[in-house]
DSSP file (Angstrom, degrees, kcal/mol; ACC not computed):
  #  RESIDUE AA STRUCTURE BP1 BP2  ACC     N-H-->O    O-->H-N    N-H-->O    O-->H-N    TCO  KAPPA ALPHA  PHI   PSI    X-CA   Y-CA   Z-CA
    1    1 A X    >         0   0    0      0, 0.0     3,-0.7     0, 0.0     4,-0.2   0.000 360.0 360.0 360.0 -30.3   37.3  -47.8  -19.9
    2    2 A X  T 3   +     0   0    0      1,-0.2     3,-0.4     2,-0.2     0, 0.0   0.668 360.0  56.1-107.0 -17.9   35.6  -44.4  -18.9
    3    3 A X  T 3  S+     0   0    0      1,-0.2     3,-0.3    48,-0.1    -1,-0.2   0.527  94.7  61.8 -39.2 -23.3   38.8  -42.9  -21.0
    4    4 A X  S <  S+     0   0    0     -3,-0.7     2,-0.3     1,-0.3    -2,-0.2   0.552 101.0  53.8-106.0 -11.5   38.2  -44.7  -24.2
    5    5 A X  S    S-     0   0    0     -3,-0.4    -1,-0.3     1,-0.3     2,-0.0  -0.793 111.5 -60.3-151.4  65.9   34.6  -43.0  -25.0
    6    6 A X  S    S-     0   0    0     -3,-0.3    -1,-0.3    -2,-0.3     2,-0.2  -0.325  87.7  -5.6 109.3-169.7   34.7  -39.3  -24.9
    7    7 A X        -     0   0    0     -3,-0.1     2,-0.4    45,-0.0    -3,-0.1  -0.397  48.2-157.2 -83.0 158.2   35.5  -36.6  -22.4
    8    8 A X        +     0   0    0     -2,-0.2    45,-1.7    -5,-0.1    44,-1.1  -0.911  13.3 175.7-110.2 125.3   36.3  -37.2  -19.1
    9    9 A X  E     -a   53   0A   0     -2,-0.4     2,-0.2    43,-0.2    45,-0.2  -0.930  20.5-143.5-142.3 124.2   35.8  -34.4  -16.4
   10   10 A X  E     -a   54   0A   0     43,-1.1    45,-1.1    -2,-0.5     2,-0.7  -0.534   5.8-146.2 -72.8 141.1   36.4  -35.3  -12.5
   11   11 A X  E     -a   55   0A   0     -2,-0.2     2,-0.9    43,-0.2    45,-0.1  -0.857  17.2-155.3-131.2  98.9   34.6  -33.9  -10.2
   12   12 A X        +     0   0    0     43,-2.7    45,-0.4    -2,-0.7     2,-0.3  -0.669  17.5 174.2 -90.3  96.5   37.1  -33.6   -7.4
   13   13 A X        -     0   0    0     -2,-0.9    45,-0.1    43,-0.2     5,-0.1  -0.759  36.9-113.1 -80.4 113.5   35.4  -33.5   -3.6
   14   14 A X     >  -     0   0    0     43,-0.9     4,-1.6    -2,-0.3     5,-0.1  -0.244  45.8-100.0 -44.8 157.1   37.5  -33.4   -0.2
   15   15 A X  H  > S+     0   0    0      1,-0.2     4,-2.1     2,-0.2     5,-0.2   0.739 119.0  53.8 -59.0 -34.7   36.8  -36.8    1.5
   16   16 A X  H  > S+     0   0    0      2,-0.2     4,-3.6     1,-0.2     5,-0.4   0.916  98.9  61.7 -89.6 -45.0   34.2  -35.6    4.1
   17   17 A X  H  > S+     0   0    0      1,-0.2     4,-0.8     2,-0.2    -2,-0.2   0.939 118.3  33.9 -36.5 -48.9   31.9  -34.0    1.3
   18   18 A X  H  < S+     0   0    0     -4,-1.6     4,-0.4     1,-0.3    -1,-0.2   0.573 111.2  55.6 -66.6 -42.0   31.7  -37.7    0.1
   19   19 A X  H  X S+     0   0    0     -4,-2.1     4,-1.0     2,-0.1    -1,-0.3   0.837 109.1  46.5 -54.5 -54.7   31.8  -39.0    2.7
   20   20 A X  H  < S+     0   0    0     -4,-3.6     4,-0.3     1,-0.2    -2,-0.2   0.703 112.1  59.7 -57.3 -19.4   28.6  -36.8    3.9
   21   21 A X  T  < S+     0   0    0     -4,-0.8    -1,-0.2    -5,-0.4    -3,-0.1   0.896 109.1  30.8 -35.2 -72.4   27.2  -37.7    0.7
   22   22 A X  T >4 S+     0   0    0     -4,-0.4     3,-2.8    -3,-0.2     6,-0.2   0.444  89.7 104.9 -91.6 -10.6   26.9  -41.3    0.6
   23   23 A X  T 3< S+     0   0    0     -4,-1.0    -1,-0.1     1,-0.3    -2,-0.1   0.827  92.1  38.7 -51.9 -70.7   26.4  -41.8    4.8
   24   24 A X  T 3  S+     0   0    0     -4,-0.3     2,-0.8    -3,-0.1    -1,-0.3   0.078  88.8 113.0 -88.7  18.5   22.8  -42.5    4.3
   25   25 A X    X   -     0   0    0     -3,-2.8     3,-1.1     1,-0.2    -3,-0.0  -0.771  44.2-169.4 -74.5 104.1   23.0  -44.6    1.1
   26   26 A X  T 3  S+     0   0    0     -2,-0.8    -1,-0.2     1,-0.2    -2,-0.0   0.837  88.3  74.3 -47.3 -34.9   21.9  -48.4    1.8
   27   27 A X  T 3  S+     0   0    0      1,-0.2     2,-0.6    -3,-0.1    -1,-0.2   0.403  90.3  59.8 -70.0   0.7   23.4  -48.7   -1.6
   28   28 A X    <   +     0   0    0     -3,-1.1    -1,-0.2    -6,-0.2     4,-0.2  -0.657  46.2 161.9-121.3  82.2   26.8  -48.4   -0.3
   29   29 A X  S >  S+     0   0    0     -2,-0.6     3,-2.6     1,-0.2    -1,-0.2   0.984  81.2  61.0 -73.8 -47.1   28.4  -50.8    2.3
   30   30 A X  G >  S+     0   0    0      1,-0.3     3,-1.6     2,-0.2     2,-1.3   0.873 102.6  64.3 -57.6 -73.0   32.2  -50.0    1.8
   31   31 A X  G 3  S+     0   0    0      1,-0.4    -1,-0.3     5,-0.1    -2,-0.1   0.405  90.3  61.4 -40.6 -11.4   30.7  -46.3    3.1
   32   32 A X  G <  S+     0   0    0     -3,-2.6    -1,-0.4    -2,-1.3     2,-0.4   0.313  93.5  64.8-107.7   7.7   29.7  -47.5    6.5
   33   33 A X  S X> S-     0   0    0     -3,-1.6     3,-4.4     1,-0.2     4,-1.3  -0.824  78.8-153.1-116.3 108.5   33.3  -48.5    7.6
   34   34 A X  H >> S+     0   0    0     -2,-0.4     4,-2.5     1,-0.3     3,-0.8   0.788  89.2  44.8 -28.7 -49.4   35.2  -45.1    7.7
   35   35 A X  H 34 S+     0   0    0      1,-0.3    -1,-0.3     2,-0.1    -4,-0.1   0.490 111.1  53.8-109.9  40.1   38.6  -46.2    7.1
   36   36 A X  H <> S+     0   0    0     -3,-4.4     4,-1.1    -6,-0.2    -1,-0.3   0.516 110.3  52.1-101.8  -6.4   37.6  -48.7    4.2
   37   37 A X  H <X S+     0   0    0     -4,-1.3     4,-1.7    -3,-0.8    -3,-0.2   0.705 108.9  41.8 -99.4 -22.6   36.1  -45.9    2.8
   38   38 A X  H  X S+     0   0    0     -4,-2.5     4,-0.6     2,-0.2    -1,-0.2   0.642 112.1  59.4 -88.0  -0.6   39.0  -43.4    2.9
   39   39 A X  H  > S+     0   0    0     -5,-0.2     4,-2.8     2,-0.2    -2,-0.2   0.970 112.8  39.4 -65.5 -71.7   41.2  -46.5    1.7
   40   40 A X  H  X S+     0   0    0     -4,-1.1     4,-2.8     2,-0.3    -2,-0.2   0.786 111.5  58.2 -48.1 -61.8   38.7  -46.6   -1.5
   41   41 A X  H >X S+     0   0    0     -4,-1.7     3,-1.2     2,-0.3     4,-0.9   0.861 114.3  34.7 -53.8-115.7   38.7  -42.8   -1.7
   42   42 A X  H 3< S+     0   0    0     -4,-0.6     4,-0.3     1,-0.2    -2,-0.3   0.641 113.8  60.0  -8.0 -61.3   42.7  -42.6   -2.2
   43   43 A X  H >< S+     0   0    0     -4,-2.8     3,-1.5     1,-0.2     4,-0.4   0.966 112.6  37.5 -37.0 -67.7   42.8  -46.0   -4.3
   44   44 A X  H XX S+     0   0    0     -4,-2.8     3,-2.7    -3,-1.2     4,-0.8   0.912  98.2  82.5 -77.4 -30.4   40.3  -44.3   -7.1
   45   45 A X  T 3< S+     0   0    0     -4,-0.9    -1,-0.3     1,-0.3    -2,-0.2   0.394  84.7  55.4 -37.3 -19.2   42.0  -40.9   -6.8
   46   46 A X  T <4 S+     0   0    0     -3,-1.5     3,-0.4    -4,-0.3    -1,-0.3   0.643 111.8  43.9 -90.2 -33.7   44.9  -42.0   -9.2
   47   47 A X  T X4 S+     0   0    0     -3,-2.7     3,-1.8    -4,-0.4     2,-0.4   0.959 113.0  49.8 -86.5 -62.8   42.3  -43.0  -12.0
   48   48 A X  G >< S+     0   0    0     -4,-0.8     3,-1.2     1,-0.3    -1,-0.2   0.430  96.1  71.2 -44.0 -19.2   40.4  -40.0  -11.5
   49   49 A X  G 3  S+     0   0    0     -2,-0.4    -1,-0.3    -3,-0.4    -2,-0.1   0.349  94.0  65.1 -85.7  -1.0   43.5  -37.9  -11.7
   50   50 A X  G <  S+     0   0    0     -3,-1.8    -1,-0.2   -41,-0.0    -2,-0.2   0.378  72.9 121.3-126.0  24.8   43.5  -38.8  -15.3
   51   51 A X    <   -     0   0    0     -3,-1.2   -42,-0.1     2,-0.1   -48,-0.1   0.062  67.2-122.3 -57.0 164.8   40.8  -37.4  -16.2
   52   52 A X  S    S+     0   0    0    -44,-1.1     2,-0.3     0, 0.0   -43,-0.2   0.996  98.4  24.7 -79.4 -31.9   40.4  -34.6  -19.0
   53   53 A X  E    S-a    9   0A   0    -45,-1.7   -43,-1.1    19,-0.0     2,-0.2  -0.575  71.2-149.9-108.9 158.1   39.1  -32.2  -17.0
   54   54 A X  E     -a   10   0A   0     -2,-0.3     2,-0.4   -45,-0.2   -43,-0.2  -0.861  15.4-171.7-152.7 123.8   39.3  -31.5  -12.9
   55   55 A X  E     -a   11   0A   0    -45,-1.1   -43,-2.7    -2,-0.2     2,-0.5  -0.884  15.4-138.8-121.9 100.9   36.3  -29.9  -11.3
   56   56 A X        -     0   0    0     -2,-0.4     2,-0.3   -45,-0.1   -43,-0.2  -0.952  16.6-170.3-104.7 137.1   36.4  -28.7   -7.4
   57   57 A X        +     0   0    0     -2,-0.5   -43,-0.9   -45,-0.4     2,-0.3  -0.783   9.7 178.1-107.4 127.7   33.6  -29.4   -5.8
   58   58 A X    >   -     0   0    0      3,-0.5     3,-1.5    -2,-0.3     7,-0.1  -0.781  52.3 -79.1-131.8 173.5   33.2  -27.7   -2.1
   59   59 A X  T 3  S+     0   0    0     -2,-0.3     3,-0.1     1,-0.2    -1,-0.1   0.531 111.9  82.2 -53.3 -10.5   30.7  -27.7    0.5
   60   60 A X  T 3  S-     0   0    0      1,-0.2     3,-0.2     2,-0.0    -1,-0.2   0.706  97.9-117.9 -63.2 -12.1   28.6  -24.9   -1.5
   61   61 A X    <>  -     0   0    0     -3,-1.5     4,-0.6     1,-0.1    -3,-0.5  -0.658  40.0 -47.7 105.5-170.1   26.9  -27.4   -3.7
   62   62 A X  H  > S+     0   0    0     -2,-0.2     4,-3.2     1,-0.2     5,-0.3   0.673 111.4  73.0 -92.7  -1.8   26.8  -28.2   -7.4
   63   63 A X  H  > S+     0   0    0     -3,-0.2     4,-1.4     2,-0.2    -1,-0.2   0.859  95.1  46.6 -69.6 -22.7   26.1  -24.9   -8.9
   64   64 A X  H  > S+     0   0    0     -3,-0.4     4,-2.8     1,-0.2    -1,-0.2   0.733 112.9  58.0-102.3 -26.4   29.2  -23.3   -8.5
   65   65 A X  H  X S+     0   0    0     -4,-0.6     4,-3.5     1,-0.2    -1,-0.2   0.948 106.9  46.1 -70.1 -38.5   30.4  -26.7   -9.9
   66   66 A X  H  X S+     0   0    0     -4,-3.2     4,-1.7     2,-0.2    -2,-0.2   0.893 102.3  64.6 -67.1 -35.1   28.3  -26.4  -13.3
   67   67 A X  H  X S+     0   0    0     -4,-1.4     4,-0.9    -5,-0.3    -1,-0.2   0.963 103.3  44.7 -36.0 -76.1   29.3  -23.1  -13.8
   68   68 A X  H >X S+     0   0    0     -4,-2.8     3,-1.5     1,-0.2     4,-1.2   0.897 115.6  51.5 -55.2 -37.2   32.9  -24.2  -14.2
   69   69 A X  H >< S+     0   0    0     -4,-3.5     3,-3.9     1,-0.3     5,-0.3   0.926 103.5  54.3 -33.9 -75.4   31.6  -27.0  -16.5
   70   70 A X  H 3< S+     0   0    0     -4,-1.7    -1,-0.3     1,-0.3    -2,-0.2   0.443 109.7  50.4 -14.9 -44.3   29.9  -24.8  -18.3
   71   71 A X  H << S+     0   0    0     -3,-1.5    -1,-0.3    -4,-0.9    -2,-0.2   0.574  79.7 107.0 -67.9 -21.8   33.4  -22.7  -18.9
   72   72 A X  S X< S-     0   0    0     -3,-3.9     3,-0.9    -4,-1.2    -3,-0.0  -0.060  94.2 -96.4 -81.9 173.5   35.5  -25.3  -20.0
   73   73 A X  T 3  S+     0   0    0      1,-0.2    -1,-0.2     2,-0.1    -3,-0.1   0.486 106.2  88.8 -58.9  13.9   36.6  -25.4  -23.9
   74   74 A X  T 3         0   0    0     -5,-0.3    -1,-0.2     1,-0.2    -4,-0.1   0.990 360.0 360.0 -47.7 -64.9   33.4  -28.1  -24.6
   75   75 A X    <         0   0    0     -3,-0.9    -1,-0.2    -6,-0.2    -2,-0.1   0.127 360.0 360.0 -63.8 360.0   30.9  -25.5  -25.3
């Protein structure tokens, strides 16, 4: 679906960023059993891999990630 309407650009985090993320989200239960959450984590990684774009995202935060947005041929 998230293919079929425009570009797509992943914003690809190691598992503990994501993890660190989400810990204190109520809004997440799958997040609160660690290895249902790295299950899930590996499961979507193969549609996200098919994205147009791929974005790493590291422990610095999300500017360094909007920069590279910012680079890619969109703009």
């Amino acid at each position: 679906l998230m293919f079929n309407h425009g570009i797509s650009i992943w914003l690809d985090a190691p598992l503990e960023i994501v993890r660190s993320r989400v810990a204190q989200s109520t809004h997440r239960p799958l997040a609160r059993d660690p290895e249902k959450f790295a299950q899930l984590y590996e499961e979507r990684r193969a549609s996200y891999q098919k994205a147009d774009y791929r974005i790493e995202v590291g422990p610095a935060g999300s500017q360094g990630a909007v920069e590279d947005i910012l680079k890619l041929p969109l703009f």
